[in-house]
N, C-alpha and C positions, 0 to 999 in steps of 0.2 A: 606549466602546472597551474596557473592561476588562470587561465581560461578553459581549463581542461574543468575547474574546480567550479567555475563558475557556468560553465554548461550541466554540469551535475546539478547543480542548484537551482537553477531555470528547470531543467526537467523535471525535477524534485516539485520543484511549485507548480510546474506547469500540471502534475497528474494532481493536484488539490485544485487547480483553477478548472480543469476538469468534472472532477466530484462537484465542487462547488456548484459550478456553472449547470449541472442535472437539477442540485435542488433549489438553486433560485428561478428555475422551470415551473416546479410547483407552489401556488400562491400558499399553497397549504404549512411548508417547510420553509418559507422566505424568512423567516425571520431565524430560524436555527440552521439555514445553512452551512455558512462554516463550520459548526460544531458538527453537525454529518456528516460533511465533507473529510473529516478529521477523523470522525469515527468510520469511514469508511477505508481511508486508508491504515487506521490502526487493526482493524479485520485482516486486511491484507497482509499486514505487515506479519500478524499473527499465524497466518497460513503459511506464508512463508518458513519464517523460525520451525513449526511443523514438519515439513516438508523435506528441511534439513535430515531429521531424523529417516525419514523414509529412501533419501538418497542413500545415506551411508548403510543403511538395512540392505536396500535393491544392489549398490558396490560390494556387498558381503562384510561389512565391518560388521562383528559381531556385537549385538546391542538385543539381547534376553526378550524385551518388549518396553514399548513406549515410557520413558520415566513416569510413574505412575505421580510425580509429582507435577507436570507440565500439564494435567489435567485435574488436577486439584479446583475449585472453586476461586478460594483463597488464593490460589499463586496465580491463575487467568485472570483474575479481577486485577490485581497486583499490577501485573507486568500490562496487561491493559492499560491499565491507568496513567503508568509509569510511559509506556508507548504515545498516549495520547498526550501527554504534560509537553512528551518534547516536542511533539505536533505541532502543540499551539502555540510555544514559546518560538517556535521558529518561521508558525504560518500566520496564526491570527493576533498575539498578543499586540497591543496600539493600534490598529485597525489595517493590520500587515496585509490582512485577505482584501480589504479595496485596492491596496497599491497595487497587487496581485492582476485583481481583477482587471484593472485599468490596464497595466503591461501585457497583457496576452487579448485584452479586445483592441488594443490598437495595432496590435502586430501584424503585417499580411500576413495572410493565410498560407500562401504556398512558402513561407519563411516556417512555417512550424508541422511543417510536413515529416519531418523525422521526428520530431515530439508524438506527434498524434499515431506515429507507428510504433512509434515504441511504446507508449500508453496502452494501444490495445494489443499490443504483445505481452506487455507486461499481466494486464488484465487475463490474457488468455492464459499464459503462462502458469500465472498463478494459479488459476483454477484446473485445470489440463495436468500440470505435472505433481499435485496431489492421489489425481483421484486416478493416471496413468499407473505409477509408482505401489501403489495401492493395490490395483490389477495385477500388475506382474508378481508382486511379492507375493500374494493370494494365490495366484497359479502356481509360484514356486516350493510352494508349501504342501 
């Protein structure tokens, strides 16, 4: 359990060391990096929670239309926030994102070859079985 738990955690950072590693690309973003980084996976993270809803639609669980509160102003900002808090308590908070950084530029490469598939799996994922989901339910209608 405790290496199962700690490869979750490594992937987990490794898809920030990712984000990261795009905007310390741009000299423009280098200095807010990791807060990008962090808000890009809290976008994601949000798509997902989403997405939830449209499975159990597309499975026939009976759900009227989208909680009209999950798109509220107010509760997006909210749960955002709330989303990114534990981001950075867990990525950036003591300057976690260098240790980060450090562990995945010394790693070989062909050692994180299931990391970098699953990353853009995840990535495709994410965006693919929204807007999939989406289509059908639309057709089904």
């Amino acid at each position: 359990i405790k290496s199962k738990l700690l490869i979750d955690m490594n992937l987990y950072k490794y898809f920030f060391y990712r984000r990261y590693r795009y905007w310390l690309q741009n000299k423009k973003w280098h200095s807010t990096a990791p807060y990008s980084a962090l808000f890009d996976l809290t976008v994601l993270n949000w798509i997902n929670l989403l997405t939830i809803f449209l499975v159990l639609k597309a499975l026939g669980i009976e759900i009227d239309e989208l909680p009209e509160v999950l798109l509220k102003k107010w509760f997006v900002l909210f749960i955002g926030i709330m989303i990114f808090i534990v981001h950075f308590f867990f990525l950036c908070r003591g300057g976690k994102y260098k240790l980060i950084l450090d562990f995945f530029e010394n790693k070989q490469s062909d050692k994180l070859i299931i990391f970098k598939i699953m990353y853009w799996g995840y990535i495709v994922f994410s965006i693919v079985l929204p807007i999939g989901l989406g289509y059908i339910i639309s057709k089904l209608n």
